[in-house]
ZADO-1210 file (C-alpha; in nm, 4 decimals, padded with zeros to 6 digits):
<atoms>
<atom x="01.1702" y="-00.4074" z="-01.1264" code="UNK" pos="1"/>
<atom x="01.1514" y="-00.1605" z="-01.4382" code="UNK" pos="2"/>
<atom x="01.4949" y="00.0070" z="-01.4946" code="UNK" pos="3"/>
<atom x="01.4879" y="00.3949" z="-01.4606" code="UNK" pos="4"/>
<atom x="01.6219" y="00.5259" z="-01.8104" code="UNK" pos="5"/>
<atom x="01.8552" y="00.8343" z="-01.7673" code="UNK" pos="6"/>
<atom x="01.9943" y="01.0414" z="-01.9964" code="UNK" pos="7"/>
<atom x="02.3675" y="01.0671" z="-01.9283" code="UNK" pos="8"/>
<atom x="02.6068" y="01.3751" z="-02.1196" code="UNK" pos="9"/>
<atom x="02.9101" y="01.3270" z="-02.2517" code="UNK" pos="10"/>
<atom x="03.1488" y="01.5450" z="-02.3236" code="UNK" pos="11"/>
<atom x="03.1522" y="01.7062" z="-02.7053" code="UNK" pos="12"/>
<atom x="03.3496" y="01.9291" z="-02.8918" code="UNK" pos="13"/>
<atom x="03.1133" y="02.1909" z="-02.9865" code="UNK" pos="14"/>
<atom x="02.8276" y="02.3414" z="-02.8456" code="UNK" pos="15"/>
<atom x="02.5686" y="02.2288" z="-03.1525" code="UNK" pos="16"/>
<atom x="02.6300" y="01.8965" z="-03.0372" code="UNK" pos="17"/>
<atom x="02.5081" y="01.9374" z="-02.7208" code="UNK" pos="18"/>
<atom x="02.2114" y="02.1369" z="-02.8692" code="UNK" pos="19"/>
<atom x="02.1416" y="01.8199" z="-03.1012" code="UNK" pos="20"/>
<atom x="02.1994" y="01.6068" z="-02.7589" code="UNK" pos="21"/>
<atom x="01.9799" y="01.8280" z="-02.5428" code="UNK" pos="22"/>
<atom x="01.6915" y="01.8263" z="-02.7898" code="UNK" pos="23"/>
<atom x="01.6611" y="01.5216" z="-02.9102" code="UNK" pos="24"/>
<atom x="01.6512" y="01.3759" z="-02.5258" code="UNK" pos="25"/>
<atom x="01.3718" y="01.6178" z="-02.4466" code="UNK" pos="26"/>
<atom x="01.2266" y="01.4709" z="-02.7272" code="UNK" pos="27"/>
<atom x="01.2436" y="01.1507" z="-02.6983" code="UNK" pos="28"/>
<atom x="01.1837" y="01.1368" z="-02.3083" code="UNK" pos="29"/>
<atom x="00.8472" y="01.3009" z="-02.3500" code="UNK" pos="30"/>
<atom x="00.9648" y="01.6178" z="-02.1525" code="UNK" pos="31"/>
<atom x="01.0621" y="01.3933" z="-01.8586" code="UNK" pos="32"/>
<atom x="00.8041" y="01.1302" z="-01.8470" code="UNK" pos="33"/>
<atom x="00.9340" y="00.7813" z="-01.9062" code="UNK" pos="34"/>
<atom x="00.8291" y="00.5935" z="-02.2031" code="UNK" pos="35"/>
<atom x="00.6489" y="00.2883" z="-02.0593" code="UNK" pos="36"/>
<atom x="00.7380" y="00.0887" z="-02.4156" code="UNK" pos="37"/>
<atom x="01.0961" y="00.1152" z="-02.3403" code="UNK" pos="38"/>
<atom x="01.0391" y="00.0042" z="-01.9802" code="UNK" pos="39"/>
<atom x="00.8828" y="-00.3037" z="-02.1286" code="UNK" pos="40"/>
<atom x="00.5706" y="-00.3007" z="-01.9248" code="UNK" pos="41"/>
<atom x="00.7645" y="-00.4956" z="-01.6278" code="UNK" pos="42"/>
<atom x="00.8271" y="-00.4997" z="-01.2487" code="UNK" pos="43"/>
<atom x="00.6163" y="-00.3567" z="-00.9761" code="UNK" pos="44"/>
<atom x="00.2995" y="-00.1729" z="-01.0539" code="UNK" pos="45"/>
<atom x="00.3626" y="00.2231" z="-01.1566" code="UNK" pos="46"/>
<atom x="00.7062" y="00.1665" z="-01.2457" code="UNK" pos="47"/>
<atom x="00.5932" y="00.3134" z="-01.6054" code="UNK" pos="48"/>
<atom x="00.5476" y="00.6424" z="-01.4336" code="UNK" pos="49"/>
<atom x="00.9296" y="00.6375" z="-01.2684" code="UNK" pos="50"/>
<atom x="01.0350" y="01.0637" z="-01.2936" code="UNK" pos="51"/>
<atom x="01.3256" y="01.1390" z="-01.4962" code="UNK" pos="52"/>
<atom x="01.4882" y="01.3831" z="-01.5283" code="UNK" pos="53"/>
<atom x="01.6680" y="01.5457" z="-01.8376" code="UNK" pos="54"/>
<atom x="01.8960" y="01.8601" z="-01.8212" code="UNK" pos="55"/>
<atom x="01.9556" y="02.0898" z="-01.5456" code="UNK" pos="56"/>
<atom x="01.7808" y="02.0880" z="-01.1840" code="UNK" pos="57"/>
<atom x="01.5752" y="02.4030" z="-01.1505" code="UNK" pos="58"/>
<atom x="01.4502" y="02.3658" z="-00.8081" code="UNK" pos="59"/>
<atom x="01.5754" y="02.2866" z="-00.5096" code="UNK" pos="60"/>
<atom x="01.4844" y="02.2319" z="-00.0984" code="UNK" pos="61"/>
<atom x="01.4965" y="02.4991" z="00.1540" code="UNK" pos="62"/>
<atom x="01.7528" y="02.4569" z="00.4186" code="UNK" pos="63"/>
<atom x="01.6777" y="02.7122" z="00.7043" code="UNK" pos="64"/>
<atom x="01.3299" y="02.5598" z="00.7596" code="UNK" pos="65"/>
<atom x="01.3610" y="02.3805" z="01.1207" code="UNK" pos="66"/>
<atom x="01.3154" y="02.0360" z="01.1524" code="UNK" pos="67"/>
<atom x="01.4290" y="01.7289" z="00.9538" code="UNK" pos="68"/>
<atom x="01.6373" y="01.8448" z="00.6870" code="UNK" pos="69"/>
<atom x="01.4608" y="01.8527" z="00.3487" code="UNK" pos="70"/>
<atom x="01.5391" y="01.6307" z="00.0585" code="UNK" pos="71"/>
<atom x="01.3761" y="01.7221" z="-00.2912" code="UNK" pos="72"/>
<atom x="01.1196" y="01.4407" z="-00.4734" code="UNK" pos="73"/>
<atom x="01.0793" y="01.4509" z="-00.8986" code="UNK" pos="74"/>
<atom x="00.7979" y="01.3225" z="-01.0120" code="UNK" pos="75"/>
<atom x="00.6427" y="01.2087" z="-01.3270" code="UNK" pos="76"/>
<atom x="00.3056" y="01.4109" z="-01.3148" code="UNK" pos="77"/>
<atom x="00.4064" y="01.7723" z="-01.2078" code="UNK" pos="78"/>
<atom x="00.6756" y="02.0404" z="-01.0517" code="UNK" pos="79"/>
<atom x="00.9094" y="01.8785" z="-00.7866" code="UNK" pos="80"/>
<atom x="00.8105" y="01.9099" z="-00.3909" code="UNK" pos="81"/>
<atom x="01.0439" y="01.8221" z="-00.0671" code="UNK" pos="82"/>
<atom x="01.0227" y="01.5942" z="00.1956" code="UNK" pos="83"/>
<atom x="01.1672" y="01.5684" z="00.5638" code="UNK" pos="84"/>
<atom x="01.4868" y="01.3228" z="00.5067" code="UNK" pos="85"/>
<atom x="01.3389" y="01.1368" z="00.8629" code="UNK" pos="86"/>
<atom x="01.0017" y="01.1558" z="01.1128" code="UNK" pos="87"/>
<atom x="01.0184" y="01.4519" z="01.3428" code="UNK" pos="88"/>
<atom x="01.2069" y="01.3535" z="01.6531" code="UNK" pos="89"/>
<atom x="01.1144" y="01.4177" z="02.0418" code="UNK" pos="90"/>
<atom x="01.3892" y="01.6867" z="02.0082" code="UNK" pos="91"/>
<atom x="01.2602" y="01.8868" z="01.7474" code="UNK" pos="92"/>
<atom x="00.9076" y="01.8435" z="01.8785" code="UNK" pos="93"/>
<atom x="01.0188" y="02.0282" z="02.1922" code="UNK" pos="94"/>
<atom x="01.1593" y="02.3121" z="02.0322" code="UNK" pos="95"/>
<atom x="00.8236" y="02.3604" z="01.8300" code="UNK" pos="96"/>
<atom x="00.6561" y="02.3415" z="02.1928" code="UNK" pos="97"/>
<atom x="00.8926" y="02.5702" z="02.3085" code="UNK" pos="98"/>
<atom x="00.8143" y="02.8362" z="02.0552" code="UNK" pos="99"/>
<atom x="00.4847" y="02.7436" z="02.1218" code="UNK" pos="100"/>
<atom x="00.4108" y="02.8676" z="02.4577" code="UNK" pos="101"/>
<atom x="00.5430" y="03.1669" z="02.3663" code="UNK" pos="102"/>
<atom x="00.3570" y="03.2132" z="02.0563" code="UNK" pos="103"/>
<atom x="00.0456" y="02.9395" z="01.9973" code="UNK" pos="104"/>
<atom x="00.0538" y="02.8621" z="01.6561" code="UNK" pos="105"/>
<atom x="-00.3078" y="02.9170" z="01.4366" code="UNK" pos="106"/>
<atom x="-00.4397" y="02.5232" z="01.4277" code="UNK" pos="107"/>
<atom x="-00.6767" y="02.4231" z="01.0977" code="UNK" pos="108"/>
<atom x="-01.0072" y="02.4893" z="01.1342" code="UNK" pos="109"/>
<atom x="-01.1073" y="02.1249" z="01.2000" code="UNK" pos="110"/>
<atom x="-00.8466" y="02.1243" z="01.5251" code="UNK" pos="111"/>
<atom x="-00.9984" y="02.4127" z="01.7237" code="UNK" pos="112"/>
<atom x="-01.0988" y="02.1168" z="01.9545" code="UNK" pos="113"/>
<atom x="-00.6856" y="02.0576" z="02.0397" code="UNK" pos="114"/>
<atom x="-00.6063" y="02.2482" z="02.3801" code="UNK" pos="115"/>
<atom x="-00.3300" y="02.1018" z="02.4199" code="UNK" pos="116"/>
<atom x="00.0017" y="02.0061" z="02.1436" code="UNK" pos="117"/>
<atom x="00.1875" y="01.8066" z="02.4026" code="UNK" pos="118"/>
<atom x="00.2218" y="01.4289" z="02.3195" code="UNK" pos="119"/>
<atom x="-00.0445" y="01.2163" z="02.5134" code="UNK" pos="120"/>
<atom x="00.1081" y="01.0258" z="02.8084" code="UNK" pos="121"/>
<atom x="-00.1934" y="00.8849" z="02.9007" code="UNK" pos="122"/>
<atom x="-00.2836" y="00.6584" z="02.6531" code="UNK" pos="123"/>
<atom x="-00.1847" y="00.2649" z="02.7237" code="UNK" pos="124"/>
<atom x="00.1759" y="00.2520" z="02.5812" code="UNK" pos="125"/>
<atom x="00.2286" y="00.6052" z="02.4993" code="UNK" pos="126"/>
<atom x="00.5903" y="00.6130" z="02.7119" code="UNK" pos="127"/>
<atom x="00.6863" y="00.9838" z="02.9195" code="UNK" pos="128"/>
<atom x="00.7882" y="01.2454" z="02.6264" code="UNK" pos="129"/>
<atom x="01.1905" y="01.2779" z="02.7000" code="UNK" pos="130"/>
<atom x="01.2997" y="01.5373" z="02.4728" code="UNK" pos="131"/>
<atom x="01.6897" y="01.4793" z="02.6073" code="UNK" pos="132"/>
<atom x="01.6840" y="01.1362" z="02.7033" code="UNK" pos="133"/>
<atom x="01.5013" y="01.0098" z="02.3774" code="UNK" pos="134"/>
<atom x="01.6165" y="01.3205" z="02.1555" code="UNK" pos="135"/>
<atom x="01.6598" y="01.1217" z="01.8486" code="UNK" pos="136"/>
<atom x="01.3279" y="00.9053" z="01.8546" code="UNK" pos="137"/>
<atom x="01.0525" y="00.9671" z="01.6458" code="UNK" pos="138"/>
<atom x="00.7872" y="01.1815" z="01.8473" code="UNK" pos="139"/>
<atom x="00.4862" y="00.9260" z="01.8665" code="UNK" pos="140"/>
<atom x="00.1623" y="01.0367" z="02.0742" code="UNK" pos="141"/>
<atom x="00.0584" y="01.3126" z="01.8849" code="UNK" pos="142"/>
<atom x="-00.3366" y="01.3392" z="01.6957" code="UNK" pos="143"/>
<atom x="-00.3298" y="01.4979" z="01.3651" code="UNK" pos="144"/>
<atom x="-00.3565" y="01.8205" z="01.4994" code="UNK" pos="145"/>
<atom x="-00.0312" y="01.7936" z="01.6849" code="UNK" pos="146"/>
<atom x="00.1244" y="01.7074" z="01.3799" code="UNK" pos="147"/>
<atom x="00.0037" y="01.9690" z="01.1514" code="UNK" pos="148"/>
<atom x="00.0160" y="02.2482" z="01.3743" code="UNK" pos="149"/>
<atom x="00.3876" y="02.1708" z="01.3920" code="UNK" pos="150"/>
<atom x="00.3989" y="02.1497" z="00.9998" code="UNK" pos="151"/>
<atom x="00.2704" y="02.4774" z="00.9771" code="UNK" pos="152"/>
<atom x="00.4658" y="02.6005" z="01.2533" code="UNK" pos="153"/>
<atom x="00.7998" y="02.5453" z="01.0581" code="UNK" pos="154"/>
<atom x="00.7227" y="02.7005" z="00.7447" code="UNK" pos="155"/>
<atom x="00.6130" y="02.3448" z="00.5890" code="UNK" pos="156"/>
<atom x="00.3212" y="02.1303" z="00.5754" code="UNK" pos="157"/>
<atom x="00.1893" y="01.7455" z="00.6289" code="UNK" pos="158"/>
<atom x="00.2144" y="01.5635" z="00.3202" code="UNK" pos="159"/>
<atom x="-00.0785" y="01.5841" z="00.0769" code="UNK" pos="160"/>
<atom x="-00.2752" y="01.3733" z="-00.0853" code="UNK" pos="161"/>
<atom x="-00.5637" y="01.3633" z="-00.3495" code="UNK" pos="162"/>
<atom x="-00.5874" y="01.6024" z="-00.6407" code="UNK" pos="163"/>
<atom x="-00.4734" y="01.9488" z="-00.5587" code="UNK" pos="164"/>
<atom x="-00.5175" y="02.2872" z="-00.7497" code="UNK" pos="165"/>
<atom x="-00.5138" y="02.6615" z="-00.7062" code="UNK" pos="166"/>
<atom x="-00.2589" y="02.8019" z="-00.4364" code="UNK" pos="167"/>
<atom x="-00.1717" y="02.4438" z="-00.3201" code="UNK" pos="168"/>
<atom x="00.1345" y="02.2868" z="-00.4871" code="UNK" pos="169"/>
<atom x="00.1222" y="01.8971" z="-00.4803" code="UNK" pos="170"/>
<atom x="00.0177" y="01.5786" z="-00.6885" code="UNK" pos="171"/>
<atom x="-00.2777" y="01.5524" z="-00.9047" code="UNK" pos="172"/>
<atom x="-00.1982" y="01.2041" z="-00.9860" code="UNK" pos="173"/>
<atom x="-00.0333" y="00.9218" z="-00.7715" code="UNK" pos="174"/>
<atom x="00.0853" y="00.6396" z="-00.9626" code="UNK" pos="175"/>
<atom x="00.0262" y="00.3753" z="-00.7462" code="UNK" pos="176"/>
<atom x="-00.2653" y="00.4163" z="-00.5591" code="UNK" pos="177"/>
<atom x="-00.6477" y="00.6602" z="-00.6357" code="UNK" pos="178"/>
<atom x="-00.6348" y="00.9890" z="-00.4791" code="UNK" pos="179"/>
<atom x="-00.2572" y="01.0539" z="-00.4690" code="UNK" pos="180"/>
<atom x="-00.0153" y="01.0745" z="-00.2715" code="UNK" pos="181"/>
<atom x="00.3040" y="01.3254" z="-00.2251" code="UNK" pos="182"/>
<atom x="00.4217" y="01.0670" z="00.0418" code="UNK" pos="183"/>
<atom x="00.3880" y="00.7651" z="-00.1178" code="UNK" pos="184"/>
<atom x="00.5374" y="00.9476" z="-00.4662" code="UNK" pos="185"/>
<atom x="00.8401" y="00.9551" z="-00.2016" code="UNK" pos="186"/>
<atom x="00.8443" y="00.6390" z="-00.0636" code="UNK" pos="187"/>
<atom x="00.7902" y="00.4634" z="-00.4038" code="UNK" pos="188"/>
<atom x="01.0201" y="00.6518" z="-00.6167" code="UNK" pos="189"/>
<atom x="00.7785" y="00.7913" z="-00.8171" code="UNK" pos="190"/>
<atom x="00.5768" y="00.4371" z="-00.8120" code="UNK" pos="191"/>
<atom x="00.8985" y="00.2573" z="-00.9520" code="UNK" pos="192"/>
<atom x="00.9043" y="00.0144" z="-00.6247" code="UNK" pos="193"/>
<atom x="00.6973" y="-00.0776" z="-00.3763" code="UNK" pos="194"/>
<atom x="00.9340" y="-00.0548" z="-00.0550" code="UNK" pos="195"/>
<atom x="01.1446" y="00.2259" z="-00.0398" code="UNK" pos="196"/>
<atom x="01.4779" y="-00.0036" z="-00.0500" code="UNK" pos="197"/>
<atom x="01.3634" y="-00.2304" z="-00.3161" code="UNK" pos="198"/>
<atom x="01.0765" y="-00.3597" z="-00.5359" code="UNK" pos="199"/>
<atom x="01.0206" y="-00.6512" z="-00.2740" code="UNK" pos="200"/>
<atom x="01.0284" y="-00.6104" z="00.0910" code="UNK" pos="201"/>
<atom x="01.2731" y="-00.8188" z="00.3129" code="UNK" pos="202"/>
<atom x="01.1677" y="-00.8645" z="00.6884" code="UNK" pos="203"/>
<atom x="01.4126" y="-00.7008" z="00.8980" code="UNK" pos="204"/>
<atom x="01.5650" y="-00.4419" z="00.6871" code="UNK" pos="205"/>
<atom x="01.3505" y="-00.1460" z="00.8125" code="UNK" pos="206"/>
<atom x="01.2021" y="-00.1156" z="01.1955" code="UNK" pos="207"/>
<atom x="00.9374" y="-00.3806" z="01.2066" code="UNK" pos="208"/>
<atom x="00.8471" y="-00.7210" z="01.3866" code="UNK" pos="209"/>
<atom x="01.1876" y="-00.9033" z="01.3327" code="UNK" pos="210"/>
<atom x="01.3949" y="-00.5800" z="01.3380" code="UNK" pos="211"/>
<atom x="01.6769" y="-00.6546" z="01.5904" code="UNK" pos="212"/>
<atom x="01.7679" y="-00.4384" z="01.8647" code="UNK" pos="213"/>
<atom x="01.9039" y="-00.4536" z="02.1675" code="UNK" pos="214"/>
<atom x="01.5729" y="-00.2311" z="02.2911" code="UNK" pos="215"/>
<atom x="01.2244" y="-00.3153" z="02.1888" code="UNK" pos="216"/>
<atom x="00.9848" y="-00.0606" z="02.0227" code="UNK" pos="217"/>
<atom x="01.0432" y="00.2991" z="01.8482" code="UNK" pos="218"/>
<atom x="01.4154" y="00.3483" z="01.7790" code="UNK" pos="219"/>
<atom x="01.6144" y="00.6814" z="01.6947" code="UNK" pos="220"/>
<atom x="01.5716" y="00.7598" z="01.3180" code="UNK" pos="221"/>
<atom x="01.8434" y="00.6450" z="01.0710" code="UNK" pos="222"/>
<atom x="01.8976" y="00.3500" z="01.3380" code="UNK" pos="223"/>
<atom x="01.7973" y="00.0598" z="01.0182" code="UNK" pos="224"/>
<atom x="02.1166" y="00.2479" z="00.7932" code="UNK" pos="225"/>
<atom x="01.9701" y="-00.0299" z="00.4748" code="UNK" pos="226"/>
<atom x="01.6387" y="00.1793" z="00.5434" code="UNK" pos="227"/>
<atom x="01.7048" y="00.4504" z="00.2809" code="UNK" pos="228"/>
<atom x="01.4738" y="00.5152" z="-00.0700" code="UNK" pos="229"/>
<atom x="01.3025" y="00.5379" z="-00.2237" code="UNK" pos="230"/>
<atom x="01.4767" y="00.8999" z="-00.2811" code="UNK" pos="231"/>
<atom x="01.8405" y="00.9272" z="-00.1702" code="UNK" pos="232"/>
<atom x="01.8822" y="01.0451" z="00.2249" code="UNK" pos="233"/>
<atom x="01.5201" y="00.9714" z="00.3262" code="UNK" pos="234"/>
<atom x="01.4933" y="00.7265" z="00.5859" code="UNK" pos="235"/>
<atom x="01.2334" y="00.5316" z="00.7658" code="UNK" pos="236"/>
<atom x="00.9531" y="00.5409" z="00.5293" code="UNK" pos="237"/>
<atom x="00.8916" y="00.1849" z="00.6220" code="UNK" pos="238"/>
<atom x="00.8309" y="00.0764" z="00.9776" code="UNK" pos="239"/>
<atom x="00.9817" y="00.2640" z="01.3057" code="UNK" pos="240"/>
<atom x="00.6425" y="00.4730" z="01.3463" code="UNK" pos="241"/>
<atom x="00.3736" y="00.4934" z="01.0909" code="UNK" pos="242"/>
<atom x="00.2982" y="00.8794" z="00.9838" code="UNK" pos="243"/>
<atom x="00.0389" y="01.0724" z="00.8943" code="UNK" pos="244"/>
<atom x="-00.0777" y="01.2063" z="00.6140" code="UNK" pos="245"/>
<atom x="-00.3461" y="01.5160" z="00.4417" code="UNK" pos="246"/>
<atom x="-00.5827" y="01.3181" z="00.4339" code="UNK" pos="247"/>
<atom x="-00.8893" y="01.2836" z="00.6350" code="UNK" pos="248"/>
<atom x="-01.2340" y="01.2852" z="00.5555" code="UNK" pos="249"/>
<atom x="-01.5416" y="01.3749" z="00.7196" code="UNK" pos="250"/>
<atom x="-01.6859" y="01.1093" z="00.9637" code="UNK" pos="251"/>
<atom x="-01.9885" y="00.9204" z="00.7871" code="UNK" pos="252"/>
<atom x="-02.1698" y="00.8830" z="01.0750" code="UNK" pos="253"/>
<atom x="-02.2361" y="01.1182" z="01.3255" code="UNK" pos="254"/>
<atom x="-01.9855" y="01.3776" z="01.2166" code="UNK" pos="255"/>
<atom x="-01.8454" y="01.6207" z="01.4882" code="UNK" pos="256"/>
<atom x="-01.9966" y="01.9842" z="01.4775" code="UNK" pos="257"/>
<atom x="-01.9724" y="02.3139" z="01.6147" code="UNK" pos="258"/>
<atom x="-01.6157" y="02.3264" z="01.8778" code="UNK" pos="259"/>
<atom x="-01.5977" y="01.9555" z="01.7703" code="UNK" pos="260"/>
<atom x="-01.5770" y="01.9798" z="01.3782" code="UNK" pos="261"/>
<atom x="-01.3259" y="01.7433" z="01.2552" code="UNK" pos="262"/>
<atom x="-01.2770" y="01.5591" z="01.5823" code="UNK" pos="263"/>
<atom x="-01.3907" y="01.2363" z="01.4305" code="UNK" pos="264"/>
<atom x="-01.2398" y="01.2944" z="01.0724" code="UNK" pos="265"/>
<atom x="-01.0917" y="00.9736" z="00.9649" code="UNK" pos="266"/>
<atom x="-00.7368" y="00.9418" z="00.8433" code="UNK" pos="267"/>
<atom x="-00.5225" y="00.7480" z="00.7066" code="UNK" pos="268"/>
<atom x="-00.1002" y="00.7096" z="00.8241" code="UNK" pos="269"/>
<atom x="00.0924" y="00.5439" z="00.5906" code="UNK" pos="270"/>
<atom x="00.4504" y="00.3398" z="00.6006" code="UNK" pos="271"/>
<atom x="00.4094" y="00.0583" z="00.8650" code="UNK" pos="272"/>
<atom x="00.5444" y="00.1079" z="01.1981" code="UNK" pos="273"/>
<atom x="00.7718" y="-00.1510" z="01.4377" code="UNK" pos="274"/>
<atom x="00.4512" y="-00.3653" z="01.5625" code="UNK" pos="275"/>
<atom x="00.3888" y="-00.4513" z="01.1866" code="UNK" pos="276"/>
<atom x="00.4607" y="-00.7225" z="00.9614" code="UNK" pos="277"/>
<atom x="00.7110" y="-00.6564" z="00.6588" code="UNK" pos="278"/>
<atom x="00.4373" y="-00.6883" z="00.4484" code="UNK" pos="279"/>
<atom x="00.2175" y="-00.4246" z="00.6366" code="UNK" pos="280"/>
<atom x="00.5226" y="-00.1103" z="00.5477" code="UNK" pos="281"/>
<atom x="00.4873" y="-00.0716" z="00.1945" code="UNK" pos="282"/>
<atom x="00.4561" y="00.2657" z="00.0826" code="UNK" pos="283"/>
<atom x="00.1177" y="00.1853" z="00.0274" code="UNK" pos="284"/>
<atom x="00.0417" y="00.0196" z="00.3481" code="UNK" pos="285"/>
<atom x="-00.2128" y="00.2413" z="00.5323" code="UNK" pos="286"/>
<atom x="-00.3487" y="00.2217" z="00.8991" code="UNK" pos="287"/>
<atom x="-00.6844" y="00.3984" z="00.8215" code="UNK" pos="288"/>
<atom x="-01.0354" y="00.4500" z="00.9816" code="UNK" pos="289"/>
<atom x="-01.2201" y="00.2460" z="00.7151" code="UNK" pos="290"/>
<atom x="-00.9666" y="-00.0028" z="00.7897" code="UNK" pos="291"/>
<atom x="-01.1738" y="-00.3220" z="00.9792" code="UNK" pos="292"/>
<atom x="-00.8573" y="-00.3836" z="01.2044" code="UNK" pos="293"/>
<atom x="-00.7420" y="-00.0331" z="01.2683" code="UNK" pos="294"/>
<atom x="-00.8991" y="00.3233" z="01.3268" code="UNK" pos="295"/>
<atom x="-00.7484" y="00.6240" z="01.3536" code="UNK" pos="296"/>
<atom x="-00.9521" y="00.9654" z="01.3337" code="UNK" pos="297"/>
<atom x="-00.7714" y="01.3216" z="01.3869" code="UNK" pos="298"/>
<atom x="-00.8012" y="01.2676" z="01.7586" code="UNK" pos="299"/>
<atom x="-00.6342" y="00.9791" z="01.8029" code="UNK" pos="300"/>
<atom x="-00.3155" y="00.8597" z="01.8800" code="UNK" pos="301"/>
<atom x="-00.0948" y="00.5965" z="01.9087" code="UNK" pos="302"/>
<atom x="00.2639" y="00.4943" z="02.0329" code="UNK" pos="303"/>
<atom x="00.4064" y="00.3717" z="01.7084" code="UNK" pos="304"/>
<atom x="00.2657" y="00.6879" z="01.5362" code="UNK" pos="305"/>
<atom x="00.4410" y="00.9910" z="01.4524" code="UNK" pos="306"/>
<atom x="00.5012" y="01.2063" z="01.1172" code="UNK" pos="307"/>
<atom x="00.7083" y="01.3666" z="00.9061" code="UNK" pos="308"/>
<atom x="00.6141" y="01.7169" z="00.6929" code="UNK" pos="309"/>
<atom x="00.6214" y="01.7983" z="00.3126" code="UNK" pos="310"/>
<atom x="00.7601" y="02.1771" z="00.1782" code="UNK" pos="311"/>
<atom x="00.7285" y="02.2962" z="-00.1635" code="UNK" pos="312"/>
<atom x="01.0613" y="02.3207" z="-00.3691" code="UNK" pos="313"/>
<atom x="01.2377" y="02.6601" z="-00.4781" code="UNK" pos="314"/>
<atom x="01.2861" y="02.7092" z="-00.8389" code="UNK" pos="315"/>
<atom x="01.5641" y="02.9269" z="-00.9732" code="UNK" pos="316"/>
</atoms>
């Protein structure tokens, strides 16, 4: 794996120095891109791309947004965005449900088909939504629509992906994978690895098959503690429940219409979840409707299937 180069200060006497020092590491880190000749080409695909950072931080995450707490994401293409540090638990689910009854949030156009934003109980191996017994597992059960409206609900949104413009901060370029990704920008440290933990994955070390636990299935988040990248305090990106993402496209055949649009959308979660092999939770791993041994369209759900929401970052 490609070392990330970073510019460290030290101390000097007199403040032209540090002009000279600030300058000429602007300079030579192509206004915080890495220089894929210095990286020598090696280690896991994107690695060239790896953000870093030179100078001050001018942005950071929002901290009275509910849910997850927010950690902040660099990357080497554009402006900084934030992620939730772990998957939206049964907990925080319920308070959104709460608010909820109260006052229903406005769903996306494609999800004016969703009645109801309860998790599905119904499904085979969905288990009972406990927001008290099973506060601190990953809310699985919920379609797209679920997700999003909760997203929205909380002053953030579900990650995007694909080339964004106008209004809509986000990635115009992923560097590992077509059509971008601000998840997988997370998971991948900016494509410098291709587990969140390290370059190669290990079975074990996240919630998958040969995680070991006491209790099969789901477990609360932060439970694998050597489950951490590929940004510091984000957990779970690989295995526990697979999330998803921005990203659905229209049906090809027989797209839903009229009180039904975007019923049959397919879309893609990404990560793994704990009924997958190692090698199925990279950050690129996706369980997706043109997949021939998965489906998933916005409708759908699934009891190792959850999410986790994206905010844009404040700049000074």
């Amino acid at each position: 794996m490609s070392r990330r180069r970073v510019l460290r200060s030290p101390r000097f006497a007199t403040p032209l120095a540090w002009l000279v020092l600030v300058l000429g590491g602007a300079l030579s880190a192509g206004c915080g891109k890495s220089d894929p000749a210095a990286d020598g080409g090696g280690g896991d695909a994107g690695a060239d791309h790896a953000a870093v950072e030179v100078g001050p931080v001018h942005s950071s995450c929002p901290t009275t947004l509910a849910g997850p707490a927010l950690v902040r994401v660099a990357w080497s293409e554009g402006v900084a965005f934030c992620i939730d540090s772990t998957e939206v638990t049964n907990a925080q689910y319920q308070a959104f449900l709460t608010g909820a009854a109260a006052n229903p949030p406005v769903q996306a156009d494609q999800c004016q088909w969703n009645t109801s934003l309860a998790p599905e109980t119904t499904t085979p191996g969905c288990p009972a939504f406990d927001p008290v017994g099973r506060a601190n597992f990953p809310v699985v059960c919920v379609n797209w629509c679920d997700a999003d409206a909760y997203c929205r609900s909380v002053g953030k949104y579900l990650c995007r992906a694909g080339s964004l413009d106008g209004d809509n901060a986000g990635p115009v370029k992923n560097p590992l994978a077509a059509g971008g990704s601000q998840w997988i920008i997370a998971c991948s440290n900016d494509g410098a690895q291709s587990y969140p933990y390290t370059g190669a994955g290990m079975p074990g070390v996240c919630v998958d098959k040969k995680y070991v636990s006491a209790t099969p299935g789901v477990q609360p988040v932060m439970s694998a503690a050597m489950c951490q990248g590929g940004v510091a305090g984000l957990y779970d990106m690989s295995g526990n429940a697979s999330e998803w993402q921005d990203n659905c496209v229209a049906a090809t055949t027989t797209p839903a219409t009229g009180a039904d649009l975007g019923k049959t959308d397919a879309c893609d979660a990404y990560g793994g979840a704990v009924s997958s092999d190692y090698a199925d939770t990279s950050c690129t791993a996706a369980t997706s409707a043109t997949d021939t041994l998965a489906h998933f369209t916005r409708s759908q759900v699934a009891p190792d299937n959850g999410f986790r929401c994206c905010a844009d970052a404040q700049f000074l």
